[in-house]
GUDO-849267 format. One record per residue: x, y, z of N, C-alpha, C, O in turn; residue in one letter; residue number from 1. Coordinates in Angstrom, 3 decimals. Example, Ala and Ser with C-alpha at 12.3 -4.5 7.8 and 13.67 -1.06 7.14 Angstrom:
// GUDO-849267
ATOM     n_xx     n_yy     n_zz    ca_xx    ca_yy    ca_zz     c_xx     c_yy     c_zz     o_xx     o_yy     o_zz rest  nr
ATOM   13.190   -5.690    7.800   12.300   -4.500    7.800   13.200   -3.300    7.800   14.236   -3.319    8.465    a   1
ATOM   12.850   -2.250    7.080   13.670   -1.060    7.140   12.900    0.030    7.870   13.409    1.138    8.039    s   2
END
This chain:
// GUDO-849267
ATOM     n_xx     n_yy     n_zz    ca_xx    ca_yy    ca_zz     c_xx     c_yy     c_zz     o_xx     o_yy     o_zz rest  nr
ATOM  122.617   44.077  144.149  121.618   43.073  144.408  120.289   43.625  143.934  119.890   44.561  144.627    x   1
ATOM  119.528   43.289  142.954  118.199   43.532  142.387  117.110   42.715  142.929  116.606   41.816  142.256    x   2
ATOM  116.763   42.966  144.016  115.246   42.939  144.447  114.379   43.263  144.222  114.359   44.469  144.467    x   3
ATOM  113.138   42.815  143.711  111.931   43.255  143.386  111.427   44.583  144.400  111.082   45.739  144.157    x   4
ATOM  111.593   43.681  145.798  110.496   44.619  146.849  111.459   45.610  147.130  111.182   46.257  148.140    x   5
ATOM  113.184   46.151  146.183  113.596   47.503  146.986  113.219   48.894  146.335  113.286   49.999  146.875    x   6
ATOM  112.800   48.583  145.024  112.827   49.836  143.928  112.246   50.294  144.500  112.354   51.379  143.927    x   7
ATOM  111.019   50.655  145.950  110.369   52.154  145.900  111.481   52.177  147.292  111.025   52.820  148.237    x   8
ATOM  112.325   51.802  147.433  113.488   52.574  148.537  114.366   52.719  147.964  114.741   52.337  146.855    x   9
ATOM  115.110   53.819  149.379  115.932   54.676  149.555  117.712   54.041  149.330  118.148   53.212  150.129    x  10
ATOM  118.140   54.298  148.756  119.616   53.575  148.312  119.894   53.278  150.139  120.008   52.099  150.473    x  11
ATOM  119.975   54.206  151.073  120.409   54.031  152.480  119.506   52.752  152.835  120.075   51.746  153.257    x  12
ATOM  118.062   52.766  152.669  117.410   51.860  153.098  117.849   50.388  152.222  117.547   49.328  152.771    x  13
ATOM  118.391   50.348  151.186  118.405   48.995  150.705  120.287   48.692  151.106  120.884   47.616  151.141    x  14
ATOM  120.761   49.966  151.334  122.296   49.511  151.644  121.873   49.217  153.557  122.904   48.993  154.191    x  15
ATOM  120.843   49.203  154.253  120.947   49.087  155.559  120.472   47.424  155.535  120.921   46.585  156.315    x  16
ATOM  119.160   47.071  154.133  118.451   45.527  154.808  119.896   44.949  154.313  120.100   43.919  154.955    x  17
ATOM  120.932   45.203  153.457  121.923   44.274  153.094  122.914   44.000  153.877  123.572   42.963  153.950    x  18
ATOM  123.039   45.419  154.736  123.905   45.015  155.681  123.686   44.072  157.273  124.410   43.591  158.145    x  19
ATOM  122.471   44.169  157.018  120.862   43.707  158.113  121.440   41.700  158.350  121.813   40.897  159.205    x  20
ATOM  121.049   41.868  156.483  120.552   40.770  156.360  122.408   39.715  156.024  122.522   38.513  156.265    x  21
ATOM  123.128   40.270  155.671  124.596   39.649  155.657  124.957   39.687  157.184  125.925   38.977  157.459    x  22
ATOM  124.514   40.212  158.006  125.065   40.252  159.615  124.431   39.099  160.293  124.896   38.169  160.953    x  23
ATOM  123.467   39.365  160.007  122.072   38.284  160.559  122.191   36.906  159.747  122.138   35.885  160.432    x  24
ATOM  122.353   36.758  158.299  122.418   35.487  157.617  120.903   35.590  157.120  120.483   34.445  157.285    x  25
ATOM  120.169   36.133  156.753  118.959   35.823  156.683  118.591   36.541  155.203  119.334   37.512  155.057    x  26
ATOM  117.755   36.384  154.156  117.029   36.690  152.978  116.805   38.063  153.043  116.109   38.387  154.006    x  27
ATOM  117.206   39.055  152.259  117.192   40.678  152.217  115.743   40.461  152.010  115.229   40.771  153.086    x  28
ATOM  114.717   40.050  151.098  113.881   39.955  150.784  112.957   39.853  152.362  111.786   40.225  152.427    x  29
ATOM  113.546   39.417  153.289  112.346   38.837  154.318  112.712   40.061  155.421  112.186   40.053  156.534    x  30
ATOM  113.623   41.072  155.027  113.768   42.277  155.779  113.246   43.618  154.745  113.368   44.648  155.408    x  31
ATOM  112.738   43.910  153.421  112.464   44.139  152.420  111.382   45.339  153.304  111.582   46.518  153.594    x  32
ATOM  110.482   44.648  153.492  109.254   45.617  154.379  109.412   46.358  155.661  108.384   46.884  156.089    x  33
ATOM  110.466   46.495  156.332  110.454   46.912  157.467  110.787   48.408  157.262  111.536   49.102  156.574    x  34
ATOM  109.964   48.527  158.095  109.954   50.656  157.827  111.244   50.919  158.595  111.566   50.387  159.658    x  35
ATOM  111.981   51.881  157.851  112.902   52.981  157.916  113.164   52.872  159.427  114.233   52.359  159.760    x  36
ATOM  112.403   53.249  160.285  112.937   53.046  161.856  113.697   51.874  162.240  114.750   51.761  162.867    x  37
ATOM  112.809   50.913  161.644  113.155   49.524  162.163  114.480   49.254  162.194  115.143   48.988  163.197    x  38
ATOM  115.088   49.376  160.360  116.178   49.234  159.926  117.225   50.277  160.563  118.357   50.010  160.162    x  39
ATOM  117.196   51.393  161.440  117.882   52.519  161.886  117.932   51.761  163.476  119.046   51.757  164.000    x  40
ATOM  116.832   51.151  164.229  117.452   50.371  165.141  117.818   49.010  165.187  117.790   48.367  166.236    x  41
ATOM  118.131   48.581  164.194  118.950   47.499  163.887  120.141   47.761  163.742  120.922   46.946  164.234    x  42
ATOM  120.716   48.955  163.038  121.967   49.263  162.529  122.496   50.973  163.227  123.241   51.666  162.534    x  43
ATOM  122.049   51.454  164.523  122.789   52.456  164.734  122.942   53.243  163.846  123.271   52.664  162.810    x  44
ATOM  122.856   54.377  163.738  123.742   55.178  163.127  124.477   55.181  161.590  125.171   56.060  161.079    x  45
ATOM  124.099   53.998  161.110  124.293   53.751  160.023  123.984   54.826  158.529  124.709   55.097  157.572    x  46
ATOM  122.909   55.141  158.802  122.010   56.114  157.985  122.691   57.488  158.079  122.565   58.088  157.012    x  47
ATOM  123.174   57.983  158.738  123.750   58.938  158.788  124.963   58.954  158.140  125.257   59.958  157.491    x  48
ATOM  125.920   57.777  158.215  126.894   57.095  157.367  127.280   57.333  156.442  128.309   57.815  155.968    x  49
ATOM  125.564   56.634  155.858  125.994   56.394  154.605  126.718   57.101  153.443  127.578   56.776  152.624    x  50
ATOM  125.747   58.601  153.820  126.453   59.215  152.740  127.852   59.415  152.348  128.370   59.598  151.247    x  51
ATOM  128.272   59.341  153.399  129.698   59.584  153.290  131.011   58.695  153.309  132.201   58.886  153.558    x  52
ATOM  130.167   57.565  152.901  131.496   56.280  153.197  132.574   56.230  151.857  133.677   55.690  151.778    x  53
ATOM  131.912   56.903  150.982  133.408   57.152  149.811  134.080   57.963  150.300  135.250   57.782  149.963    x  54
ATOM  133.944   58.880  151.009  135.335   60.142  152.099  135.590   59.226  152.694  136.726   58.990  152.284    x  55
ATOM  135.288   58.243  153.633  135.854   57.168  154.416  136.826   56.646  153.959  137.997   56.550  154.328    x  56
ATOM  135.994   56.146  152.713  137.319   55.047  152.306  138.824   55.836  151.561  139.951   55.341  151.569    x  57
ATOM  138.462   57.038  151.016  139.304   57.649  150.281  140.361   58.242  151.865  141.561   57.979  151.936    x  58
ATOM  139.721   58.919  152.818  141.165   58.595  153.993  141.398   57.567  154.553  142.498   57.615  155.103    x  59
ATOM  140.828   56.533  154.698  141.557   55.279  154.909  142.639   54.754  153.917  143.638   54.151  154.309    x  60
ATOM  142.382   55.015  152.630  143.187   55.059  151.456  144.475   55.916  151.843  145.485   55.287  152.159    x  61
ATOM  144.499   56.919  151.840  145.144   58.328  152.092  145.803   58.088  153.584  146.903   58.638  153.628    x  62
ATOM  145.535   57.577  154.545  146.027   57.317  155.519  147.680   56.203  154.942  148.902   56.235  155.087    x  63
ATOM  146.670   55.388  154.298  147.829   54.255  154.001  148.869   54.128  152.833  149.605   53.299  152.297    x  64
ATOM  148.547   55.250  152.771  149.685   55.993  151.689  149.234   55.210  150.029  150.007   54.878  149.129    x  65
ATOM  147.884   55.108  150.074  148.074   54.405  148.636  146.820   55.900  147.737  145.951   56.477  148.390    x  66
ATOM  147.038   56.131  146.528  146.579   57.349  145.896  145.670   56.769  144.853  146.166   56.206  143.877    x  67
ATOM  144.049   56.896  145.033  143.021   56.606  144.497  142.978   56.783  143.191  142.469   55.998  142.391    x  68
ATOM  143.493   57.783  142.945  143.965   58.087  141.176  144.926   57.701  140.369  145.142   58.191  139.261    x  69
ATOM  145.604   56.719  140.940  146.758   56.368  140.273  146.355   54.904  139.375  145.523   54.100  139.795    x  70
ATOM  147.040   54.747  138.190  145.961   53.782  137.367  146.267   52.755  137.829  145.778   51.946  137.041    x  71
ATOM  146.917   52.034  138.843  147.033   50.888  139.712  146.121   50.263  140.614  145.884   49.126  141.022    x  72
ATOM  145.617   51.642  140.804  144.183   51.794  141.844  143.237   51.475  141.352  142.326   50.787  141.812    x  73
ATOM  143.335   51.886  140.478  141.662   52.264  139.023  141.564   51.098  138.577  140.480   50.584  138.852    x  74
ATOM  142.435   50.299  137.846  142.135   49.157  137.346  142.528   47.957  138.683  142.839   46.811  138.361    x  75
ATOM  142.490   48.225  139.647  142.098   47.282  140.506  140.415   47.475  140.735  139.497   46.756  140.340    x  76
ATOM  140.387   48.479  141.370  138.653   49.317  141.692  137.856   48.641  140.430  136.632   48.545  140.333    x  77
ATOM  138.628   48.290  139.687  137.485   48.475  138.127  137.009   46.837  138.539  135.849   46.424  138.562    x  78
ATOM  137.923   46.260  138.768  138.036   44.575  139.213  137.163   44.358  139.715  136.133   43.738  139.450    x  79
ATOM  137.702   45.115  140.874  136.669   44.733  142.246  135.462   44.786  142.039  134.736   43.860  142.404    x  80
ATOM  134.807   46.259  141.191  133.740   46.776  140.961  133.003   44.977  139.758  132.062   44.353  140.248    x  81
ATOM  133.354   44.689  138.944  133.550   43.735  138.213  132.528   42.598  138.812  131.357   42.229  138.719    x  82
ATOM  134.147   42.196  139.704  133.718   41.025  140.418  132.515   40.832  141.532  132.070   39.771  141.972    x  83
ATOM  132.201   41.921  141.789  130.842   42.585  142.974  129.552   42.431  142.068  128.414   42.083  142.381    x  84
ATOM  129.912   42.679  141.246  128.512   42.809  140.023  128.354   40.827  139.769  127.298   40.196  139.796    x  85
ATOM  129.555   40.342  139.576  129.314   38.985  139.419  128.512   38.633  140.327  127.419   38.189  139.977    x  86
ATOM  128.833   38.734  141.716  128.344   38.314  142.473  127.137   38.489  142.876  126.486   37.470  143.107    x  87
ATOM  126.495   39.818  143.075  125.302   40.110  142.759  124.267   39.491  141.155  123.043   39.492  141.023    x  88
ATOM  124.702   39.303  140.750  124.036   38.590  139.697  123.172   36.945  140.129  122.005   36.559  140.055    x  89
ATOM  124.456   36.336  140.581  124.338   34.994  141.093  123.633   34.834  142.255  122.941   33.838  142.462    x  90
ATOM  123.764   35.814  143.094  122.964   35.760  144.248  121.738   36.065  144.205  120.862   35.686  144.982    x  91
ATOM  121.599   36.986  142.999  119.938   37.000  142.219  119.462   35.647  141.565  118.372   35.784  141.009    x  92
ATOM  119.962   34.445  141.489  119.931   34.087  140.573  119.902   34.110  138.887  119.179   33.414  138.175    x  93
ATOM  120.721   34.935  138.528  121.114   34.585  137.328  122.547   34.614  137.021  123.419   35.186  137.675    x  94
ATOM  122.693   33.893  135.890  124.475   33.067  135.602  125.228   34.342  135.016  124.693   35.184  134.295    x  95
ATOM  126.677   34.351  135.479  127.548   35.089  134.820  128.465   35.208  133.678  129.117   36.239  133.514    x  96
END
């Protein structure tokens, strides 16, 4: 999602107003300004998270017996990755 008001933040801070603002229903843009605290008591613990939610997902993966490297995986991931970008586009307004 390309917002004007996120480029002088923190990847955590623009992955917290998105998760803010998809929970809530409300314009990332109109959560855009809220300082770093704000967004940390809105979302718990989140920030601490973040960094590490690709180990997450890779044992949740690994739990369920499916192997991240296998090219079944990859060219699904590639999809997904794909279709996420579509979507972010459109939700910026512009066409895919």
């Amino acid at each position: 999602m390309a917002i004007p008001a996120f480029t002088d933040r923190s990847a955590a801070d623009q992955y917290l107003v998105r998760r803010i603002a998809a929970r809530d229903r409300v314009d990332p843009e109109s959560l855009a300004a809220l300082p770093a605290r704000e967004l940390d008591r809105l979302l718990p613990g989140i920030r601490a998270t973040y960094p590490h939610r690709g180990s997450f997902a890779d044992a949740l993966l690994a739990r369920g017996g499916i192997d991240p490297t296998s090219p079944e995986y990859q060219a699904v991931a590639a999809q997904a990755s794909d279709l996420l970008a579509r979507v972010d586009q459109l939700d910026s307004g512009h066409a895919a």
